[in-house]
C-alpha positions as CSV (number, residue, x, y, z in Angstrom):
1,X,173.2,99.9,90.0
2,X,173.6,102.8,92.5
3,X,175.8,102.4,95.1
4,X,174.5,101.8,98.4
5,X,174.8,104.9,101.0
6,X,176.9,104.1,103.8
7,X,175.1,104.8,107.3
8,X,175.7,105.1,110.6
9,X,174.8,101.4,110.9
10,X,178.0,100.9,109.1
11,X,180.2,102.6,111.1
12,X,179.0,101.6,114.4
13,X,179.2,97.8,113.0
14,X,182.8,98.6,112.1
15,X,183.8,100.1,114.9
16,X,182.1,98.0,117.4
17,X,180.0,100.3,119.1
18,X,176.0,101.3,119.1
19,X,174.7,103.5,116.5
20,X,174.1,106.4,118.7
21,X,177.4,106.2,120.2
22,X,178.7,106.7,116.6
23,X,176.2,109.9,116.6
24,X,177.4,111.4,119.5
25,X,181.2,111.2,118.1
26,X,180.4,112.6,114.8
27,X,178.6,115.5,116.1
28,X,180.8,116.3,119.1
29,X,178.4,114.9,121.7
30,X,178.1,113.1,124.7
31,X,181.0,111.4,127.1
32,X,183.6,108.8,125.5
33,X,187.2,108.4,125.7
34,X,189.3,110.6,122.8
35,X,190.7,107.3,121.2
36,X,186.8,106.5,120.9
37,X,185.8,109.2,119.2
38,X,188.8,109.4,117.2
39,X,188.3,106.1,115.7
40,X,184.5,106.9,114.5
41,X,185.7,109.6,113.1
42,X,188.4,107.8,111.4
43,X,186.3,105.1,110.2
44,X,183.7,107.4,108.9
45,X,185.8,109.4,106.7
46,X,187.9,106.3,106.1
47,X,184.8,105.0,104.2
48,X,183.5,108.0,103.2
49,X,180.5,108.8,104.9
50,X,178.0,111.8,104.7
51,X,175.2,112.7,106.9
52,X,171.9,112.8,105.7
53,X,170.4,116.0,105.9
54,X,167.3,114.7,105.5
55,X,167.6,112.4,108.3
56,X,168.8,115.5,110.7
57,X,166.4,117.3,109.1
58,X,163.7,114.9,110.5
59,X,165.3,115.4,114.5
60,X,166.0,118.5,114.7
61,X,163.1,120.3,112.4
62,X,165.1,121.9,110.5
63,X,166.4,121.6,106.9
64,X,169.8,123.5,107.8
65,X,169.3,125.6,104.6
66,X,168.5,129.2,103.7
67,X,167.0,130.4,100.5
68,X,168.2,133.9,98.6
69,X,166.1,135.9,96.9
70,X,167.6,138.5,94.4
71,X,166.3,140.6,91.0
72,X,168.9,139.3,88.9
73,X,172.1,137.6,89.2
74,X,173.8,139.6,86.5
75,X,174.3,142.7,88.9
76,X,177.6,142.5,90.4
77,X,176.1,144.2,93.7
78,X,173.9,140.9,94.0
79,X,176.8,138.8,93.6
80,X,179.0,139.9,96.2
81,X,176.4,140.2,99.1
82,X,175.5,136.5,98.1
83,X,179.0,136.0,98.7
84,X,178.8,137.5,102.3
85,X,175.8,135.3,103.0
86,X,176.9,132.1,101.6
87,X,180.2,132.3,103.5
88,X,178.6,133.1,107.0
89,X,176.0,130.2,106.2
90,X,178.8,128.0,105.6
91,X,180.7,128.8,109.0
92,X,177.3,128.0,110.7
93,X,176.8,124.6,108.2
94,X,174.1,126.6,106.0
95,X,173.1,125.7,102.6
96,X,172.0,128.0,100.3
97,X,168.8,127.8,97.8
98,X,169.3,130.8,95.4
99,X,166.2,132.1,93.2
100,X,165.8,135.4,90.7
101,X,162.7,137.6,90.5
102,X,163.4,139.5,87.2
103,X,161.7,142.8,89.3
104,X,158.6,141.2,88.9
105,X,156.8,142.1,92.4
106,X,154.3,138.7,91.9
107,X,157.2,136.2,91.4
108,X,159.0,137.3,94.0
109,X,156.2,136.5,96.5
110,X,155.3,133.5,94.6
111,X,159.3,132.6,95.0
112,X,159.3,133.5,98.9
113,X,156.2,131.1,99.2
114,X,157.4,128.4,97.2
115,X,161.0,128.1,99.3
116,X,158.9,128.2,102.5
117,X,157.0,125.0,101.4
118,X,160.3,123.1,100.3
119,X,161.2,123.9,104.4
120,X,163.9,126.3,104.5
121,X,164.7,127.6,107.6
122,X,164.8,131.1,106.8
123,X,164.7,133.7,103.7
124,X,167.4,136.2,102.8
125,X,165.3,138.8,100.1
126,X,167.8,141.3,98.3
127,X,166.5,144.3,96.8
128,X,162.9,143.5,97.6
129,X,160.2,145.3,95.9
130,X,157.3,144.3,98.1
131,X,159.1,144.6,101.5
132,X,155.7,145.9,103.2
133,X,154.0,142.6,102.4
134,X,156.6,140.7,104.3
135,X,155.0,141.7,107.9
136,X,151.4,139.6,106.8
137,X,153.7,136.8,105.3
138,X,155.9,136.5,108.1
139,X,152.7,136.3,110.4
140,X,151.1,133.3,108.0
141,X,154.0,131.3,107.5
142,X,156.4,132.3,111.0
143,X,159.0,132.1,108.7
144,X,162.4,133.9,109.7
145,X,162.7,136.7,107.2
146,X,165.6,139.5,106.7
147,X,165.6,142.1,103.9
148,X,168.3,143.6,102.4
149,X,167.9,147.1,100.8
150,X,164.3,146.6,100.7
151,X,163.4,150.2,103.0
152,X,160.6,149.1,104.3
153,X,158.3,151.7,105.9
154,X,157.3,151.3,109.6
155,X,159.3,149.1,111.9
156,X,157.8,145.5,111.3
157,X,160.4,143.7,110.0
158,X,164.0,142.6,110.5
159,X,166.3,144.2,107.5
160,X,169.4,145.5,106.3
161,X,170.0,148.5,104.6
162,X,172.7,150.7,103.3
163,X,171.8,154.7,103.7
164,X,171.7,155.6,100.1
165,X,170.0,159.2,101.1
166,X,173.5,159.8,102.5
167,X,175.6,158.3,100.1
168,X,173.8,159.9,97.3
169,X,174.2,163.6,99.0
170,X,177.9,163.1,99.7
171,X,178.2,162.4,95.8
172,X,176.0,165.6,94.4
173,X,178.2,167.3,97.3
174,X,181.6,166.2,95.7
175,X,180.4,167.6,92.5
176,X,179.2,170.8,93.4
177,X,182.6,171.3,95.2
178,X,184.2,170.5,92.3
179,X,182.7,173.2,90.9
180,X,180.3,171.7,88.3
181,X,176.6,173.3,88.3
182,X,174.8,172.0,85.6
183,X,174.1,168.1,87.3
184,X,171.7,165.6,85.8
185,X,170.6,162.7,87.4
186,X,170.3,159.2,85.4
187,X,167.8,156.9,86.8
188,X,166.2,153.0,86.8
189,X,163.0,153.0,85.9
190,X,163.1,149.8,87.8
191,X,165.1,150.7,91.1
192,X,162.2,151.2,93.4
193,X,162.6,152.6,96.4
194,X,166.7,152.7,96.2
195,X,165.9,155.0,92.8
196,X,163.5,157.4,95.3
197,X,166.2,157.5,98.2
198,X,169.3,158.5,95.3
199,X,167.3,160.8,93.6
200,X,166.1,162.5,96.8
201,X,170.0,163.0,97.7
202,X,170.2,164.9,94.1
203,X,167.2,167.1,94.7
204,X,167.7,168.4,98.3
205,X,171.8,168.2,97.5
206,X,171.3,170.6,94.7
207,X,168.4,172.8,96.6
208,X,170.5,173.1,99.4
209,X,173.3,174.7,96.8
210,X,170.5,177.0,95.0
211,X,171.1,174.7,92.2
212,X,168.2,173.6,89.8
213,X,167.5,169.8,90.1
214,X,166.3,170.1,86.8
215,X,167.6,167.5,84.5
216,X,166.6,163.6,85.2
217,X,166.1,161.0,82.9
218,X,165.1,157.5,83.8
219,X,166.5,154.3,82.2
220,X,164.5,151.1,81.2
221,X,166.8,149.1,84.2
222,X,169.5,149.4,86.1
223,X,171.8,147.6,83.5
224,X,174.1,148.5,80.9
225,X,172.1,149.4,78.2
226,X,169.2,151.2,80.9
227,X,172.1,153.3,81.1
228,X,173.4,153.9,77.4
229,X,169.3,154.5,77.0
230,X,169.4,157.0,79.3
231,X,172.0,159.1,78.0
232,X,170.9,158.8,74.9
233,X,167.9,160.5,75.6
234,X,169.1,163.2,78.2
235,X,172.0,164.9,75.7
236,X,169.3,166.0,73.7
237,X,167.7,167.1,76.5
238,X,170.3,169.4,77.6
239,X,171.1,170.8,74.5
240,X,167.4,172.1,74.5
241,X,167.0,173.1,78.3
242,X,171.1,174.4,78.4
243,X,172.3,175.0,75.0
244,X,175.3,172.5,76.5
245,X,176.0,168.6,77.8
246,X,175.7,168.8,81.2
247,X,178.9,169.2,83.5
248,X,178.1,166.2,85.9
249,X,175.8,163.1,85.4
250,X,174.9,161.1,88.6
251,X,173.7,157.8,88.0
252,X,171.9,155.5,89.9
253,X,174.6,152.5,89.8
254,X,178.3,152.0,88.6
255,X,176.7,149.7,86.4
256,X,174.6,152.5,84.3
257,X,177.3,155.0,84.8
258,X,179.4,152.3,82.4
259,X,176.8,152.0,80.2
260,X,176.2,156.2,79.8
261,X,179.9,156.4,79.2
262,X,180.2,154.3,76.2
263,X,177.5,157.0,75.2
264,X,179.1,159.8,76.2
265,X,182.3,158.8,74.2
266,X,180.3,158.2,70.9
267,X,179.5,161.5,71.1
268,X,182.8,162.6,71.2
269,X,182.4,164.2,74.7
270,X,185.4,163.6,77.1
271,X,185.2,162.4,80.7
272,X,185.9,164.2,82.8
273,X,187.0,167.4,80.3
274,X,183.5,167.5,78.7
275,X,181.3,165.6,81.3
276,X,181.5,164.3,85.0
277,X,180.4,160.7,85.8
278,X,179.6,159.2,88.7
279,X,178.3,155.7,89.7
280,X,176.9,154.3,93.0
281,X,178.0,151.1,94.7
282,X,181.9,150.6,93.8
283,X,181.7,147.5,91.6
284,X,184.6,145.4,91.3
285,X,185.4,147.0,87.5
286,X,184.6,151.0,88.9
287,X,188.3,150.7,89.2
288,X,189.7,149.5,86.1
289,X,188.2,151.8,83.9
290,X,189.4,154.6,81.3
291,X,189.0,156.7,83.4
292,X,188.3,155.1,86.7
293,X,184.9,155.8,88.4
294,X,184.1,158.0,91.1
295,X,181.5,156.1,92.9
296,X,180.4,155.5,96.6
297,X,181.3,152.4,98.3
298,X,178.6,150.1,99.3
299,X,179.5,147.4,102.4
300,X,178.2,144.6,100.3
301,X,179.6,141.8,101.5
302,X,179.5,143.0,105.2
303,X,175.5,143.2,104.4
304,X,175.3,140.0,103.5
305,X,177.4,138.8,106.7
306,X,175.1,141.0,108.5
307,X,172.0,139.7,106.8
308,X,172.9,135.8,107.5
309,X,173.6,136.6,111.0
310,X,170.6,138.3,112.1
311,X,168.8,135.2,109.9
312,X,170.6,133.0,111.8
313,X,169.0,134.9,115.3
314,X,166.0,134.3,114.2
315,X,166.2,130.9,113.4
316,X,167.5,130.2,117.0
317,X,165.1,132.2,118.7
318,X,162.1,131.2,117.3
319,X,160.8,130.2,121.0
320,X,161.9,133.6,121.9
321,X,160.9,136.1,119.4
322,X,163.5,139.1,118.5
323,X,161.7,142.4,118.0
324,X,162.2,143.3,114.8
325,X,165.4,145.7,113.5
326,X,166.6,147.7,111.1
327,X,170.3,148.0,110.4
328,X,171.4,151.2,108.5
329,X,174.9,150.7,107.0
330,X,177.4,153.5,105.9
331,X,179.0,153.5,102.6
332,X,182.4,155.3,101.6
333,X,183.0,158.1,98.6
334,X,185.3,156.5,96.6
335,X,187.0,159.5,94.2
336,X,188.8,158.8,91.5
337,X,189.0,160.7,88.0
338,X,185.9,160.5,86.7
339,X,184.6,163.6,88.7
């Protein structure tokens, strides 16, 4: 038989005082004595009570959870921006509903809609890859949305974004200055419009030296083996259009880079001797490998800080609307001895 859930009844019986006196004490309201609220509090956790979110839910219209929506959670950049937001929810007593899309543009939507009827207070979407479509949902549903990384065209909606236009340019720049010329450019098929911005950086980096942007192969994802994929396919390719490996490989994430390296040393071809690598994002493992990773430094877990607390904004201006923002974030070129 399940055990009976102790109420606020309970304690206000125990403690000799009316029910809402007992709410006032647990949530910091209202005038009493300090021995008074003291005791409630005593007694509550004395017999282990825990509010009913669904009962505070039903005053205060509001669920006091946020959902997350991310591609995948096997990408460590997804992981640690979750982190961000989940502790900033928790400061502000936040729970957090967390969903994948698998970079599928309908179940993303489908997943947005679906949190909004189980009456979350407001959506989180990382990495989204129908951030235009947000404005017309935000306007059905007056949901509080914030994207993260989603560069959404126009200024309609409220989202968080790291300059990866900027960050990719400082790493072709690196290269060039260190001398290589021949730089290819692995990237995800699947990386949207963070794929466009990188591979932008490559092409006016490389113009900008009078270099050739010339070599670019695109992997199946932005995972280990879309990386190994990749560079499976553009050696080949440089043998025909250089007679030679290429000197430098950019890739669109640490996460590929890793995945072209395994590659790079089946083929007997030594890094950084033979071939430059670089990865984007600064993964927790960039720096523990043989050799470690030159790679630029996203603020992932200041994002998601960032992310929860314009989220939270909206949620408590909602008779005050906020015009919508965008917040461009700086990352940091991280060189080790890969390049």
């Amino acid at each position: 038989m399940a055990k009976k859930r102790i109420s606020i009844k309970d304690i206000a019986k125990l403690a000799g005082v009316s029910s809402p006196t007992v709410s006032r004490a647990l949530h910091g309201d209202g005038r009493m004595s300090s021995a008074t609220r003291n005791r409630i509090i005593q007694l509550a956790n004395e017999i282990g009570y825990t509010p009913s979110l669904v009962a505070r839910g039903l005053v205060t219209q509001r669920s006091h959870c946020v959902g997350l929506v991310v591609p995948t959670f096997a990408d460590p950049f997804h992981s640690e921006v979750a982190q961000g937001i989940e502790e900033e929810a928790r400061r502000h007593h936040y729970s957090l509903f967390l969903a994948s899309t698998g970079v599928d543009p309908a179940r993303e939507l489908a997943v947005v809609r679906t949190m909004h009827g189980r009456q979350v207070d407001g959506i989180i979407v990382s990495a989204s890859r129908v951030g235009n479509q947000y404005a017309e949902l935000l306007h059905d549903t007056g949901l509080p949305i914030v994207l993260i990384n989603a560069h959404v065209a126009g200024n309609n909606i409220h989202s968080i974004y790291h300059d990866d236009y900027k960050g990719g340019c400082q790493l072709v720049d690196h290269l060039i200055e260190r001398g290589y010329r021949r730089i290819a450019y692995i990237g995800n098929k699947r990386g949207g419009q963070i794929d466009v911005e990188r591979r932008r950086a490559w092409i006016d980096t490389l113009h900008a030296a009078r270099l050739p942007a010339a070599l670019a192969v695109n992997g199946p994802n932005g995972r280990l083996q879309g990386g190994s994929i990749a560079a499976e396919q553009l050696l080949p390719q440089a043998q025909t259009l250089w007679g030679a490996p290429p000197q430098a490989i950019y890739c669109y994430n640490d996460t590929m880079a890793i995945g072209a390296m395994a590659v790079l040393r089946q083929q007997g071809l030594r890094i950084p001797t033979d071939v430059a690598l670089t990865g984007f994002d600064d993964i927790d493992v960039a720096a523990f490998l043989e050799p470690p990773l030159t790679t630029l430094r996203q603020p992932r877990h200041k994002m998601g800080v960032e992310a929860m607390k314009a989220l939270l904004t909206l949620i408590n201006e909602e008779s005050n609307p906020v015009p919508p923002q965008a917040t461009i974030m700086q990352g940091e070129l991280i060189i080790r001895h890969s390049a």
